[in-house]
Residue, then its C-alpha position, 0 to 999 in steps of 0.5 A: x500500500x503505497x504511503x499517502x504523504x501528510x501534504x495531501x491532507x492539508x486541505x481546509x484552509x482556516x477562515x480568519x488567517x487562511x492558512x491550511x488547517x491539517x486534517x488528518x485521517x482518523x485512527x484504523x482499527x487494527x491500529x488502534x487495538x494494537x495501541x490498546x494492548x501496548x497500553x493495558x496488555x504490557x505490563x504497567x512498569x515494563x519498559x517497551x522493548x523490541x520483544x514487547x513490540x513484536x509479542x503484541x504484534x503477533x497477539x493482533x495478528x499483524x502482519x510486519x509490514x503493516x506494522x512498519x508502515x503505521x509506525x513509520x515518522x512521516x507516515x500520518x499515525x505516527x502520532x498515536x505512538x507517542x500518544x500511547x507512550x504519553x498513557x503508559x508514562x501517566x499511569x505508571x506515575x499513578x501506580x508508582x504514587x498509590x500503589x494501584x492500578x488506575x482503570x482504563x475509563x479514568x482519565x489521567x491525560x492533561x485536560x481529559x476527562x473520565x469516559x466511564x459514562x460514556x463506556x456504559x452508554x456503549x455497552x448499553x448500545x450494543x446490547x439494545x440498539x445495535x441488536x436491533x439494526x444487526x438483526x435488520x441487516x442480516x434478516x429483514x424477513x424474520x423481522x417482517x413476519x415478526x411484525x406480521x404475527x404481532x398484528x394477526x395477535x393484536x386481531x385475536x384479542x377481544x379485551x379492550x386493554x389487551x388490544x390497546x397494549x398490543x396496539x402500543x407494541x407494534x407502534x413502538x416497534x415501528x418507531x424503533x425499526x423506521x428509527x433503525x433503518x434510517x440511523x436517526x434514532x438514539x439509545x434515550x429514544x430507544x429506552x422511551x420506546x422500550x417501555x412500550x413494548x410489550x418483548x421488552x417492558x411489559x412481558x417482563x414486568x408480567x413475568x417478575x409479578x408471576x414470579x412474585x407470587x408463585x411460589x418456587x417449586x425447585x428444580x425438576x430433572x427430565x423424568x419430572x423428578x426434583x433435583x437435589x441441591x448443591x451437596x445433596x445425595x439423592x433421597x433414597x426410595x423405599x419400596x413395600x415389600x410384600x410378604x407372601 
């Protein structure tokens, strides 16, 4: 892959002195986990030598020559080599003062702040939303009978109520998937809707009153037979003998 020189990215001129702003292309991804294993992988008082460079090159399955040419100094991703060593230099000083290791969301860069909120907020996205645009990409028609099925349900119902609930439902559930296709929709209007519906919200408000109220009948192995607990033999069985 031939090496695109910084030059070309020079682009946007600025608009009060007119001079050419740098715009430099973002982070790739390999690059950026090979970063993130030199980070929290190595060791947090170990120096980065050559074993160390080439061990998490191997751990990321990169190959050589792709590795020479992010780390190259002219190259545009020089910059996040220095950057990593700037991370590692500022959690040592923290691990060196209190004797812990700092977490990765903490911020510890002059002028950068704690990312945890938004790690939650990511690990909340790609356990909803991102669900709901996966299963759109890859199999629009099982949504589509779906959604089918959801109204040939809501027609069965004869309680007003039960009609109105499942009526919320599909609404919802459109909203959401119109939202999704169209990459409008965020995880604070995901949540409103969730509460809608009933997959989401109302079954499983239903299920923990079910379970509140009925009581806990054990484990039952196949044969229909309750299991022993953590421990516990299996009562023996007497039978009657009868005698001649």
């Amino acid at each position: 892959m031939a090496r695109v020189p910084v030059s070309e990215f020079l682009q946007r001129p600025c608009p009060h002195c007119g001079k050419r702003i740098p715009t430099l292309p973002p982070c790739p991804r390999d690059w950026g986990l090979y970063l993130n294993c030199m980070t929290y992988r190595v060791p947090i008082d170990a120096e980065i030598t050559p074993e160390w460079v080439e061990s998490v090159r191997v751990h990321c399955r990169m190959k050589p020559e792709r590795l020479k040419e992010l780390r190259d100094p002219k190259g545009p991703h020089a910059r996040h080599w220095e950057r990593m060593l700037l991370r590692r230099a500022a959690r040592l000083e923290v691990y060196q003062k209190t004797g812990e290791i700092p977490p990765s969301w903490r911020g510890l860069m002059p002028g950068e702040q704690d990312h945890l909120i938004q790690l939650q907020g990511h690990y909340e996205y790609r356990h909803t939303l991102a669900r709901v645009k996966a299963k759109l990409r890859k199999r629009p028609e099982a949504v589509e009978a779906k959604m089918r099925r959801k109204v040939l349900d809501m027609e069965r119902v004869k309680s007003r109520a039960a009609r109105e609930e499942r009526l919320n439902d599909i609404t919802a559930t459109l909203a959401v998937e119109m939202g999704a296709a169209a990459g409008t929709i965020t995880l604070p209007a995901y949540k409103m809707l969730e509460a809608s519906m009933l997959d989401k919200g109302t079954a499983r408000r239903r299920r923990k009153a079910s379970a509140a109220t009925t009581p806990d009948k054990g484990i039952h192995s196949a044969a229909g037979k309750p299991a022993p607990m953590q421990g516990e033999a299996p009562a023996s069985v007497q039978r009657s003998v009868e005698t001649p």
